[in-house]
Backbone bond lengths (Angstrom), bond angles and torsions (degrees), N, CA, C in turn:
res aa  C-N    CA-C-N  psi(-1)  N-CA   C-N-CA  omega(-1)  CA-C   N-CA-C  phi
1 X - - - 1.469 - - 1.517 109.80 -
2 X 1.390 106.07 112.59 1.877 102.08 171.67 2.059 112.09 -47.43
3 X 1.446 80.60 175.39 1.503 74.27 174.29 1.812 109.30 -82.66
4 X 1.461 112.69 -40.93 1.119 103.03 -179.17 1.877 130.60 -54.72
5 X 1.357 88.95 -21.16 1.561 108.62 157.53 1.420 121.80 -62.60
6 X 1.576 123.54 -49.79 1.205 101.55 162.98 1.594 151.50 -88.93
7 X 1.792 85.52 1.72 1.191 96.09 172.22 1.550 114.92 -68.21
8 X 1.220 112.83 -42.94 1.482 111.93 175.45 1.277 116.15 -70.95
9 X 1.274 136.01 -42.00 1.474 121.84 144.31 1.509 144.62 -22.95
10 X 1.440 98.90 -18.39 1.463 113.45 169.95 1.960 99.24 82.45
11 X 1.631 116.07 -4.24 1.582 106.31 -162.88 2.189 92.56 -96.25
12 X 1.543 102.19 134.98 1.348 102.04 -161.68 1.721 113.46 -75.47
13 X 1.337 101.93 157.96 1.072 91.37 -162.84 1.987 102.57 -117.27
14 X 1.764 107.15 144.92 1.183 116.77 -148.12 1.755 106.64 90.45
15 X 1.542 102.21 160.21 1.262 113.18 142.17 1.968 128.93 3.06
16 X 1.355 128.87 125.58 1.136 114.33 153.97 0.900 133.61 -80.32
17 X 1.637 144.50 -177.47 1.285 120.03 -158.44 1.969 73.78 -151.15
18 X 1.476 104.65 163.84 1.454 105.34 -169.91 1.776 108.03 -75.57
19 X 0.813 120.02 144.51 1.847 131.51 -179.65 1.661 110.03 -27.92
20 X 1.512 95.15 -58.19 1.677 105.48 -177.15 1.456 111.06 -77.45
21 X 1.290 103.93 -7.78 1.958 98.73 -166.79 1.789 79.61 -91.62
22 X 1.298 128.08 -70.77 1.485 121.30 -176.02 1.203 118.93 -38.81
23 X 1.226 126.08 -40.58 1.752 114.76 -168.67 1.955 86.46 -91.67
24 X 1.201 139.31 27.52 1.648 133.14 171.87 1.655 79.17 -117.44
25 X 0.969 133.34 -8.83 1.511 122.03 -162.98 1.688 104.92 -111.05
26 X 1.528 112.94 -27.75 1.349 99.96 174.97 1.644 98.62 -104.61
27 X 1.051 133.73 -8.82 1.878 132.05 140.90 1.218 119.43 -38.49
28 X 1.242 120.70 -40.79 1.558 116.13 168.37 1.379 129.33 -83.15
29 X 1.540 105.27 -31.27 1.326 108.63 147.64 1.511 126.79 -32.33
30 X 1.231 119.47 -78.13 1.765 139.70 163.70 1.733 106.62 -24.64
31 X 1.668 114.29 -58.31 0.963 116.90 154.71 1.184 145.05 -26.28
32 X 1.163 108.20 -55.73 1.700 122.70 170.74 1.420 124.41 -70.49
33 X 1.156 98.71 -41.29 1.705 125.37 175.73 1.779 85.74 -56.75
34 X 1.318 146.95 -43.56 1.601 133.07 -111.85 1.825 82.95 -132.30
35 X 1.790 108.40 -18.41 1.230 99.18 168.72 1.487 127.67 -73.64
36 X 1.066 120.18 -9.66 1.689 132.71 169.87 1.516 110.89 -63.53
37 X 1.469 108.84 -35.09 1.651 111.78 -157.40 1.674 105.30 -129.05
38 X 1.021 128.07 9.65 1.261 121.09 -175.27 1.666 102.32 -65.16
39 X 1.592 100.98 -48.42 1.692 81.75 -159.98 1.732 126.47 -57.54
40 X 1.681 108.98 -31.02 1.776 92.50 142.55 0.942 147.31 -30.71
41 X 1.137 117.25 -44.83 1.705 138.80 157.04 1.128 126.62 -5.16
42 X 1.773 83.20 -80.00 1.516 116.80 -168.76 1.538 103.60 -84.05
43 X 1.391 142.26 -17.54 1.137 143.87 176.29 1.870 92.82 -81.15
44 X 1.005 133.10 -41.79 1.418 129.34 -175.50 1.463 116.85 -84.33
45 X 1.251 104.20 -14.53 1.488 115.54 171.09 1.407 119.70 -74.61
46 X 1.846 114.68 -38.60 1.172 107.34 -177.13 1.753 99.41 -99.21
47 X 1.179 142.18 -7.09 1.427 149.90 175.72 1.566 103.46 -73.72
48 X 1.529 114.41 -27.46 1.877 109.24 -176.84 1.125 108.31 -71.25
49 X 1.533 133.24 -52.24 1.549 140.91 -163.03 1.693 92.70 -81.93
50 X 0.961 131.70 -55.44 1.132 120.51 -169.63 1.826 105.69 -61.34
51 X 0.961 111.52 -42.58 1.582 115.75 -166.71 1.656 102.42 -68.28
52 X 1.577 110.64 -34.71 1.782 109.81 -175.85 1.251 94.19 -97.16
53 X 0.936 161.30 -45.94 1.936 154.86 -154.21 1.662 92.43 -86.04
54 X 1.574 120.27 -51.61 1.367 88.84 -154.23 1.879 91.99 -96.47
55 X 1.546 125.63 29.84 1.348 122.90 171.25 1.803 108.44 -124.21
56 X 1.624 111.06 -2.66 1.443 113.28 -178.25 1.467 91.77 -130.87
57 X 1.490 108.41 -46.75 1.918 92.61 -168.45 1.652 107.31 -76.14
58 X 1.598 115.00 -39.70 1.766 101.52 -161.17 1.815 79.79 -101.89
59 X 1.044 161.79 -27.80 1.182 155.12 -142.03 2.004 109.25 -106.49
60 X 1.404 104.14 -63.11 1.506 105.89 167.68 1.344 87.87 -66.77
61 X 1.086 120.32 -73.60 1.813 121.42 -147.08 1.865 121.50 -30.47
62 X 1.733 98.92 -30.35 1.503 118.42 166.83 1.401 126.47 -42.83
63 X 1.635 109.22 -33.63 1.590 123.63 170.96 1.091 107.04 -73.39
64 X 1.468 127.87 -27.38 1.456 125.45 -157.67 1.348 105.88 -98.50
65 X 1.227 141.93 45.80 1.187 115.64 163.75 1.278 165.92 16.59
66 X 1.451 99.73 -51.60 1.486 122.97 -149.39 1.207 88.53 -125.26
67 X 1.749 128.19 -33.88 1.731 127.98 167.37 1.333 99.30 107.62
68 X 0.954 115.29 -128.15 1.788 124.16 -166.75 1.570 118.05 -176.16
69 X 1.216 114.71 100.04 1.380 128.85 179.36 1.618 95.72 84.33
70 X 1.353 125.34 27.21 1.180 124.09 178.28 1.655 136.15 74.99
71 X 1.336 108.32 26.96 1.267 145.75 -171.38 1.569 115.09 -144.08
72 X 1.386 119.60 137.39 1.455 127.87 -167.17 1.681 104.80 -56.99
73 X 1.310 119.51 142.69 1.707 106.62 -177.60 1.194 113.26 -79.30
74 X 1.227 127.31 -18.50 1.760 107.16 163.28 1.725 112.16 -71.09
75 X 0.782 123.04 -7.99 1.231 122.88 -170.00 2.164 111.27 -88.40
76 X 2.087 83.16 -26.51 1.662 91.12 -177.27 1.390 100.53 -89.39
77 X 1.030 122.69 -14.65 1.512 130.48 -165.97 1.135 106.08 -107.76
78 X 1.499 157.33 -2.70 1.147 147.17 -163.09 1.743 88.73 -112.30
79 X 1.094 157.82 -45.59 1.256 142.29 168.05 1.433 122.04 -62.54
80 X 1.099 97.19 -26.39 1.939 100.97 178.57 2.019 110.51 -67.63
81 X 1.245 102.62 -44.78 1.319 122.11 152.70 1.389 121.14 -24.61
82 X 1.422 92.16 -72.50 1.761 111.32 -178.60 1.355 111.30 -54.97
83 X 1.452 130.62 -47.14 1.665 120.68 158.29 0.894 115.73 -74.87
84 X 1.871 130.31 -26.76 1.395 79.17 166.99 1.400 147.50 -114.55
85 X 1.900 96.61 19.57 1.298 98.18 160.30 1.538 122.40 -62.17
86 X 1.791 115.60 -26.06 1.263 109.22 -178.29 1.623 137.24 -68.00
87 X 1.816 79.00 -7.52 1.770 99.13 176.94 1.249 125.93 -93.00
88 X 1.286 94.89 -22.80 1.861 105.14 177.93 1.352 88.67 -81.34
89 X 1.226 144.76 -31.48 1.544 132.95 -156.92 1.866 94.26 -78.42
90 X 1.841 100.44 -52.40 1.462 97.75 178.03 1.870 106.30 -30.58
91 X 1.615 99.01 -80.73 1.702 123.60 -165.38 1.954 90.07 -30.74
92 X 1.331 96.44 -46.30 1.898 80.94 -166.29 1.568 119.64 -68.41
93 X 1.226 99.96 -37.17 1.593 110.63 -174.16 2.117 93.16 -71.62
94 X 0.916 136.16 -23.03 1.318 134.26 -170.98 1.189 116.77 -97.25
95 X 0.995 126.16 -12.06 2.000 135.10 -169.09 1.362 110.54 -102.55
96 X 1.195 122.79 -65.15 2.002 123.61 178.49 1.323 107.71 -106.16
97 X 1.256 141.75 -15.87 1.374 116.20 135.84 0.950 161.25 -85.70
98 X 1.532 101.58 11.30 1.247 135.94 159.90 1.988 122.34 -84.23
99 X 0.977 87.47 -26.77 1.735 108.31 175.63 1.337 110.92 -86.12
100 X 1.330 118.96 -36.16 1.716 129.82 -157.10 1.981 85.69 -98.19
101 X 1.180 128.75 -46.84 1.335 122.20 177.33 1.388 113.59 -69.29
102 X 1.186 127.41 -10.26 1.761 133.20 165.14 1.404 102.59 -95.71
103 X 1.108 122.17 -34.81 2.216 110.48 -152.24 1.349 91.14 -113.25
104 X 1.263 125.65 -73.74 1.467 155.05 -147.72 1.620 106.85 -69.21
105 X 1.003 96.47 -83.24 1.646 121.70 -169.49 1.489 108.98 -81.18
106 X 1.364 105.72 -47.30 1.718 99.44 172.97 1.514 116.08 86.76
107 X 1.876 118.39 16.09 1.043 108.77 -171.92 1.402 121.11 -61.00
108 X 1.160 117.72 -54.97 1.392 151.93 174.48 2.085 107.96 -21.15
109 X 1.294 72.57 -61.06 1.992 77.51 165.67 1.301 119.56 -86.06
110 X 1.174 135.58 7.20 1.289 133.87 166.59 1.602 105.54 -69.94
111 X 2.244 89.99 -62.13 1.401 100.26 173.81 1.455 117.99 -29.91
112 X 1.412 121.62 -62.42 1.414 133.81 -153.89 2.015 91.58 -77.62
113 X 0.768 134.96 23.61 1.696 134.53 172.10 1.651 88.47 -121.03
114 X 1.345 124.95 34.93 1.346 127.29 171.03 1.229 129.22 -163.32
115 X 1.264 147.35 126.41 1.372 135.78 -121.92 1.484 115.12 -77.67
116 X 1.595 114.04 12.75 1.524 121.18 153.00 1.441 125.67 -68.53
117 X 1.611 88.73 138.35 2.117 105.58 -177.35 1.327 86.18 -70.84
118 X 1.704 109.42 179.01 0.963 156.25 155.04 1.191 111.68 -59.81
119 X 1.626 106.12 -37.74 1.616 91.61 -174.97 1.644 100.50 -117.26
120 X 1.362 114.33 39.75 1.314 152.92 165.34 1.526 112.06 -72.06
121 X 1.590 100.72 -72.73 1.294 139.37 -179.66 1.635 126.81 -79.14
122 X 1.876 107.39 -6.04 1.345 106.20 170.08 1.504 117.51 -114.24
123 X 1.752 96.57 -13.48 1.482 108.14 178.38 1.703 97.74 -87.43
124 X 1.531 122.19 -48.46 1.554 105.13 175.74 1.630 130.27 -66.98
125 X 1.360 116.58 1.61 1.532 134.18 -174.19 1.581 78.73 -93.02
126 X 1.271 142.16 -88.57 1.550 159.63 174.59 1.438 90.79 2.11
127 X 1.629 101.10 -75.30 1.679 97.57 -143.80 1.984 88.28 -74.77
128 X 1.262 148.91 -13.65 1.205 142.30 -178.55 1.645 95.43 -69.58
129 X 1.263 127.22 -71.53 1.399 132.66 165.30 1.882 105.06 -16.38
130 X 0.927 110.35 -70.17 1.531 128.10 -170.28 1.872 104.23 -58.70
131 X 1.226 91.37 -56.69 1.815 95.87 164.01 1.762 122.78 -41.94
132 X 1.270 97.72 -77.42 1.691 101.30 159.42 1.601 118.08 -39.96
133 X 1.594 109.54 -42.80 1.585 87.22 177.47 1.565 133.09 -87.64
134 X 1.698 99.58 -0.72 1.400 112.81 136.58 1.468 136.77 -35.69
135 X 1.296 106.85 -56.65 1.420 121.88 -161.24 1.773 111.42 -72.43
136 X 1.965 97.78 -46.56 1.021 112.65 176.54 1.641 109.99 -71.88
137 X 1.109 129.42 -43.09 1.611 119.88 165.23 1.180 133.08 -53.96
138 X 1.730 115.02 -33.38 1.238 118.27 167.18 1.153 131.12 -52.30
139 X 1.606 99.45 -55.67 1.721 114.81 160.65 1.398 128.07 -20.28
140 X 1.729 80.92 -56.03 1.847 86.30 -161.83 2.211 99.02 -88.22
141 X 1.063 103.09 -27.50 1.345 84.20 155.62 1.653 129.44 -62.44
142 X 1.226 120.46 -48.44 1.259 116.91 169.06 1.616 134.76 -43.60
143 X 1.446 93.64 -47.39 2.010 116.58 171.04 1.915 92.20 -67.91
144 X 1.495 107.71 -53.81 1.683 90.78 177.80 1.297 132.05 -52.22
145 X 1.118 118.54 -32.74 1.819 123.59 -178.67 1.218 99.80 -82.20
146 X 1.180 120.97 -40.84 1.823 115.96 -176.15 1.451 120.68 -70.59
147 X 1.329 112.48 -21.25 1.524 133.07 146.40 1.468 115.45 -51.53
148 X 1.345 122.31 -51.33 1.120 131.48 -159.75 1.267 127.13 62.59
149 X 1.499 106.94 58.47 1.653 148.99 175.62 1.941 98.06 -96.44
150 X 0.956 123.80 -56.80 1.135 126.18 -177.55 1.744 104.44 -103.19
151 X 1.431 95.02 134.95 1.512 105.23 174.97 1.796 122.68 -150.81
152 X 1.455 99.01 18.58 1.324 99.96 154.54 1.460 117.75 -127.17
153 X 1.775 131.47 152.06 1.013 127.39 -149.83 1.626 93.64 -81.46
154 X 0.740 128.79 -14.92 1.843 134.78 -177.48 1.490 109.88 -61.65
155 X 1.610 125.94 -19.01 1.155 114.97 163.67 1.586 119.82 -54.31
156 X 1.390 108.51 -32.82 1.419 113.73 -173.15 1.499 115.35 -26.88
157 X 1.189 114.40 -31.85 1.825 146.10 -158.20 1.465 82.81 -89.51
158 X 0.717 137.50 -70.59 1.582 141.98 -138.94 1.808 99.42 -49.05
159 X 1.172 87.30 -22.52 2.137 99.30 -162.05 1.860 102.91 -61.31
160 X 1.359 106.84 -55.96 1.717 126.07 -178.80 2.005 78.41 -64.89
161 X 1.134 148.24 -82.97 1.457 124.48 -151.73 1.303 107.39 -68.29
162 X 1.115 133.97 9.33 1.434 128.40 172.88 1.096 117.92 -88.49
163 X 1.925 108.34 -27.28 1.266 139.49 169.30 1.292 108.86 -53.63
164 X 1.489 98.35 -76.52 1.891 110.86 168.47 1.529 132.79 -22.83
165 X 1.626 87.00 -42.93 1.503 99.69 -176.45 1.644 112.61 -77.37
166 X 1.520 114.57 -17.44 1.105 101.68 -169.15 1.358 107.47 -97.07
167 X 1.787 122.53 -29.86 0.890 124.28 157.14 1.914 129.59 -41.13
168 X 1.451 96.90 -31.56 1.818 101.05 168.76 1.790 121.23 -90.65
169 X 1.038 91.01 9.94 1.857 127.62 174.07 1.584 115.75 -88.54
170 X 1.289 94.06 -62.15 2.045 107.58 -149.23 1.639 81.13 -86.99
171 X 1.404 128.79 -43.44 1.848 136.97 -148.34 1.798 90.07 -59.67
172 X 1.509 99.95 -60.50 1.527 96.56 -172.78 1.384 115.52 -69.42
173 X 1.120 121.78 -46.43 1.590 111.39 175.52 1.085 118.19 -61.76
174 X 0.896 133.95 -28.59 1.837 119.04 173.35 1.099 96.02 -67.66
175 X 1.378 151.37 -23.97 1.444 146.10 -173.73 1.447 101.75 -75.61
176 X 1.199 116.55 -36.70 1.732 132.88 179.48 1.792 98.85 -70.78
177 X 1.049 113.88 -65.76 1.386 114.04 -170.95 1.717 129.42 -66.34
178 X 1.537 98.08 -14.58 1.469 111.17 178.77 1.744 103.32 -102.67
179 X 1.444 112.23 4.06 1.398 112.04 -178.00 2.027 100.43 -118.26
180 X 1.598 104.80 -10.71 1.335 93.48 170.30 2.018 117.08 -71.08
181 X 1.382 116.91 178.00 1.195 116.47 159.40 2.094 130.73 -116.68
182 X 1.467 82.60 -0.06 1.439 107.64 175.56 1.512 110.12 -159.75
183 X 1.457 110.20 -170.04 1.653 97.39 -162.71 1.437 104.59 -115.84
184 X 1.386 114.77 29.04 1.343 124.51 -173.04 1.651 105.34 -86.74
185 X 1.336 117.02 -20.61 1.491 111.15 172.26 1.383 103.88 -67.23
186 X 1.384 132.85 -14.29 1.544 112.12 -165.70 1.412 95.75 -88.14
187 X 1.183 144.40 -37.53 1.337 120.30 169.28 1.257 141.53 -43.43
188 X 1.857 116.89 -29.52 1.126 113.32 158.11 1.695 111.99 -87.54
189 X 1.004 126.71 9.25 1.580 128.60 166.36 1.372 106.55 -70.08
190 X 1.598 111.62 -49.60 1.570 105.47 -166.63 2.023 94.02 -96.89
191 X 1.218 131.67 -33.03 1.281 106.95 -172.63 1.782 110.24 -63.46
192 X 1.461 123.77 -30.14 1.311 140.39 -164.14 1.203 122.44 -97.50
193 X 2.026 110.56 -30.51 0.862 104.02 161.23 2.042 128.41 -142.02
194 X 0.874 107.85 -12.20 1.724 112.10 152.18 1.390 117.71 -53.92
195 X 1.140 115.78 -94.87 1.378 135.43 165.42 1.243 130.98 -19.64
196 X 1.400 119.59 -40.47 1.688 121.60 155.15 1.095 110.88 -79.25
197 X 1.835 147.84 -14.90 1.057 144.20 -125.25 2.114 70.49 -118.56
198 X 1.198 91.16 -54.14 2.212 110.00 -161.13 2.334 77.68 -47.62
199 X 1.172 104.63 -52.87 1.769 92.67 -160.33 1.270 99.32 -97.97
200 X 1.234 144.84 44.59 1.749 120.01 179.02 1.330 82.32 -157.37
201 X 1.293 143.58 -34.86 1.211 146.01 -166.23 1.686 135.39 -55.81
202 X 1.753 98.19 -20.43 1.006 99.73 178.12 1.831 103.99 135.61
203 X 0.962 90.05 -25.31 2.008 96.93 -162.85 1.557 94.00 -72.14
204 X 1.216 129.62 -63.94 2.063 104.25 -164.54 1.959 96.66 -103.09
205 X 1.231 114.28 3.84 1.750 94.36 151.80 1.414 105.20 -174.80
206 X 1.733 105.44 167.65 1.425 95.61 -158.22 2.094 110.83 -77.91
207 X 1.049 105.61 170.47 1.517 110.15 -162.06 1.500 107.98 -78.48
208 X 1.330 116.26 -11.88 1.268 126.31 161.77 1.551 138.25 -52.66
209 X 1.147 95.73 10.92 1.977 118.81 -143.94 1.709 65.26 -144.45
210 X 0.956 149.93 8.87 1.793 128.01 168.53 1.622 106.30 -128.12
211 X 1.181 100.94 147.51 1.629 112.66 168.40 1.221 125.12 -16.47
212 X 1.523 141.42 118.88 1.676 119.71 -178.43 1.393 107.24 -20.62
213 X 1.585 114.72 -91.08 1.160 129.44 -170.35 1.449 124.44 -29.51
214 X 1.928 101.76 -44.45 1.657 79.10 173.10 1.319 108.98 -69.83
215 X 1.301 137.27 -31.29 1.433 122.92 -166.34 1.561 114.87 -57.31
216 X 1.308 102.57 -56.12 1.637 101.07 157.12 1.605 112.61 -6.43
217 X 1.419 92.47 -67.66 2.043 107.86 -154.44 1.517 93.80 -58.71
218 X 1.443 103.95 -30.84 1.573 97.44 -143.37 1.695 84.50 -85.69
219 X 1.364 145.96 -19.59 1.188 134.77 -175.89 1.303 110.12 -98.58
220 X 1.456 118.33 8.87 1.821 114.59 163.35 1.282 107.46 -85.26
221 X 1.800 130.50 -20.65 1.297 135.35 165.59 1.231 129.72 -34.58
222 X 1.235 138.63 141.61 1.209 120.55 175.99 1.334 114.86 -88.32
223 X 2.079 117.01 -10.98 1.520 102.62 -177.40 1.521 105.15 -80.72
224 X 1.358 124.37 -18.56 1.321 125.08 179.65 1.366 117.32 -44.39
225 X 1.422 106.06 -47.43 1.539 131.63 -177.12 1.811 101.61 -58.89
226 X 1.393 94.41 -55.04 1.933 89.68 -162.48 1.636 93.16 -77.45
227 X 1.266 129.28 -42.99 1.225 118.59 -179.22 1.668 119.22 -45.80
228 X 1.270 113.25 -54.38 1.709 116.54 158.03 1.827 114.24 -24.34
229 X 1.383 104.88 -67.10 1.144 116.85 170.27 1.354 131.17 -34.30
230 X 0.977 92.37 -62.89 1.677 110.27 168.82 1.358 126.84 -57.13
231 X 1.132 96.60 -53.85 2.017 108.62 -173.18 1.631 94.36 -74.57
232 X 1.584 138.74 -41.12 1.231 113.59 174.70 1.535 106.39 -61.70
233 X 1.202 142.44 -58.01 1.434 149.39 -157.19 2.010 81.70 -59.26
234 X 1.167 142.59 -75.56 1.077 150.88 -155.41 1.418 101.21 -41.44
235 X 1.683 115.90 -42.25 1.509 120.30 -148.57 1.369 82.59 -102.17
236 X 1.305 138.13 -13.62 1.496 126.83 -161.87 1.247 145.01 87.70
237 X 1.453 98.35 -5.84 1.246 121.12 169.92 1.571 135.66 -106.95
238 X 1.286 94.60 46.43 1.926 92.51 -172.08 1.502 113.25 -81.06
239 X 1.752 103.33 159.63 1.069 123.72 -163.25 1.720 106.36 -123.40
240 X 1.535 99.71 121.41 1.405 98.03 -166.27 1.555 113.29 -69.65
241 X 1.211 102.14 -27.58 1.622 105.88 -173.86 1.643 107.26 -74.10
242 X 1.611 108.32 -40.55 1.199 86.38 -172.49 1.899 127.55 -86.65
243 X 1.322 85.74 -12.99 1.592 108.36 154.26 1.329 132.57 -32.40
244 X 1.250 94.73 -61.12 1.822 121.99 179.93 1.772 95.71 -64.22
245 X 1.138 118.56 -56.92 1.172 110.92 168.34 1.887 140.65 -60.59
246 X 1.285 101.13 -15.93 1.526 117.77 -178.41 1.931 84.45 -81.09
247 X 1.516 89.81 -66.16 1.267 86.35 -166.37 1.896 144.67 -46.07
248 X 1.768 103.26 -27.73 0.781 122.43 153.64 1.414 154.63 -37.14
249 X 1.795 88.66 -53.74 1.471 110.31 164.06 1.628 91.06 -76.29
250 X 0.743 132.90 -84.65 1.700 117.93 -168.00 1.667 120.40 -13.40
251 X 1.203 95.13 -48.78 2.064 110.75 -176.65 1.794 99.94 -69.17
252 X 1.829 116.20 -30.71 1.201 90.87 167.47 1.252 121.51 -86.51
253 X 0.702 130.22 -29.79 1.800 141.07 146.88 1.523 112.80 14.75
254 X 1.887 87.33 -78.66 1.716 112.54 -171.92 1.837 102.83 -63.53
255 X 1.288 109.48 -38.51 1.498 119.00 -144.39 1.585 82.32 -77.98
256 X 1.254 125.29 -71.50 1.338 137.14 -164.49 1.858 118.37 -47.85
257 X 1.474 88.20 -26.15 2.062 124.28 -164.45 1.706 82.95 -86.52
258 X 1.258 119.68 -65.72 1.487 115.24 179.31 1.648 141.95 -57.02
259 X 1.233 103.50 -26.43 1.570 147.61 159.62 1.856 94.35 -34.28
260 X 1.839 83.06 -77.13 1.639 100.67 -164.63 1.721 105.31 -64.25
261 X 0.905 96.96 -69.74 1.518 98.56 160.70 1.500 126.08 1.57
262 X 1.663 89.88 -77.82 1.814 81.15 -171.89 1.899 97.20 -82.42
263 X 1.058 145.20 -7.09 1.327 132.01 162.26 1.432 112.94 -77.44
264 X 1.562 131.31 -11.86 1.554 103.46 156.44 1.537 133.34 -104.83
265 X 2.003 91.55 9.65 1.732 121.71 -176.07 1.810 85.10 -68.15
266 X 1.415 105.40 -61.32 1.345 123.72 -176.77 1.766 124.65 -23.32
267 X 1.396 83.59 -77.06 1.817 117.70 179.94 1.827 103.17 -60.98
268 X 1.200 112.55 -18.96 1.491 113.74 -160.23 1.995 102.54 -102.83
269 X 1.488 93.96 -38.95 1.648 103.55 179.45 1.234 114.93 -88.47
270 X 1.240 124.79 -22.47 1.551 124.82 160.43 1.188 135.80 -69.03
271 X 1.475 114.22 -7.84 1.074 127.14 -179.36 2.297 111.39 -100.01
C-alpha cells in the first residue's frame, strides 16, 4: 500500500504508537491551539456566573421571596447554571471545530499522516473538550461560592458531574458534526436542541411546572440528569442511590456518544 493510499484509508502511517500515548498526543495538540485564546476564556468565564447569579439569583430571585422548592432562588439556580454552562461549552467546543478540523482546516488528516488512530484523534479532541469544561466549571464554581450561591461543601463534587455532563454532550455531537456535510445542521442542533435543553431542562425552575409530556422530554436529557446531581450535592443533600442513577445515564450518554463518534470520524476520513 503506497503511503498516499494509506493516508486516505485513514490506516496510520509509520509505526503505531500505544492508544493512550496518541489520544495524550492529539490533547496537546488542542492544547496548544487553546494557548492563543484562553485569556478570553478566562475573562468570559468569570463575566458568565457573575452576569447569570447576580441577574437571575440576587436580581430575579428579589421577587421570589419564598425561593423555589423551598430554598432561596439563587441558590436553586446557581447549579442548574453550572451544567448548563458546562453543556453549551461541550455543544461549542464540538460543532465548528469539529467541522473546520474535517472540511475547513483539515486538521484531522494531518493527524492521520502520523501514526495516530482515529480513535486516537476522537478520544484526544474529547478529553481537550472535557478539559476546557473543567476550567470553565471551576471558575464558575469558584465566582459561585464567593457570591455565596453555594453554601454547602458537597458542591465540591458537582465539578467531575459537570465534567460528566459535558462528556454526555461533546461524545454525541462530534458524532453529529463528523456525519454533517456543511454547517447548516448546527442550527437546528442548537435551535432544537441546546437552547430548549439550557430553559426547559431543569436549570431556572423545576420541570414540574411543564406539560406532562414535556417533562417526559425534559428527563430523557442528559442536563436534566447532571443538573439533579448537582443541585442535591449544592443544597447538601445528596442521595447516593439516586445519584448512581443520574450518573449512569450520563456515562451512557458519553459511552454510546463515543461509539458513534469514532464510526462517523471513520466513514467521514476515509473517504
Amino acid at each position: 500500500m503506497s503511503v498516499s493510499d494509506r493516508f486516505t484509508s485513514g490506516t496510520p502511517i509509520g509505526p503505531r504508537v500505544d492508544r493512550g500515548a496518541g489520544a495524550l498526543r492529539v490533547l496537546s495538540y488542542w492544547a496548544t491551539v487553546y494557548r492563543r485564546t484562553w485569556r478570553g476564556s478566562v475573562v468570559s468565564g468569570f463575566g458568565a456566573p457573575l452576569l447569570y447569579l447576580g441577574s437571575l439569583g440576587f436580581g430575579l430571585g428579589t421577587l421570589m421571596p419564598g425561593g423555589v422548592a423551598g430554598v432561596p432562588y439563587v441558590l436553586f439556580v446557581a447549579p442548574g447554571v453550572l451544567t448548563a454552562t458546562a453543556m453549551q461549552t461541550a455543544v461549542g467546543e464540538s460543532t465548528y471545530p469539529v467541522m473546520a478540523a474535517i472540511k475547513w482546516q483539515r486538521q484531522y488528516h494531518a493527524m492521520l499522516a502520523s501514526p495516530v488512530r482515529i480513535t486516537d484523534i476522537v478520544l484526544g479532541h474529547l478529553l481537550f473538550i472535557l478539559l476546557r469544561s473543567a476550567v470553565v466549571s471551576g471558575t464558575f464554581l469558584l465566582v459561585g461560592a464567593a457570591l455565596g450561591a453555594f453554601r454547602s461543601p458537597w458542591v465540591i463534587l458537582a465539578l467531575p458531574v459537570a465534567v460528566l455532563s459535558s462528556a454526555a454532550h461533546a461524545a454525541p455531537v462530534m458524532a453529529f458534526s463528523a456525519h454533517q456535510e456543511d454547517d447548516g445542521g448546527f442550527n437546528l442542533l442548537y435551535r432544537l436542541g441546546a437552547i430548549p435543553m439550557f430553559l426547559f431542562a431543569g436549570t431556572f425552575f423545576p420541570i414540574s411546572q411543564l406539560p406532562v409530556a414535556a417533562q417526559w422530554l425534559a428527563r430523557a436529557t442528559p442536563l436534566w440528569h447532571a443538573t439533579q446531581v448537582a443541585r442535591d450535592l449544592a443544597l447538601g443533600h445528596p442521595d447516593a442511590g439516586s445519584a448512581a442513577a443520574h450518573l449512569g445515564y450520563l456515562l451512557l450518554w458519553a459511552v454510546v456518544g463515543f461509539a458513534a463518534a469514532v464510526h462517523y470520524f471513520r466513514r467521514r476520513l476515509r473517504t
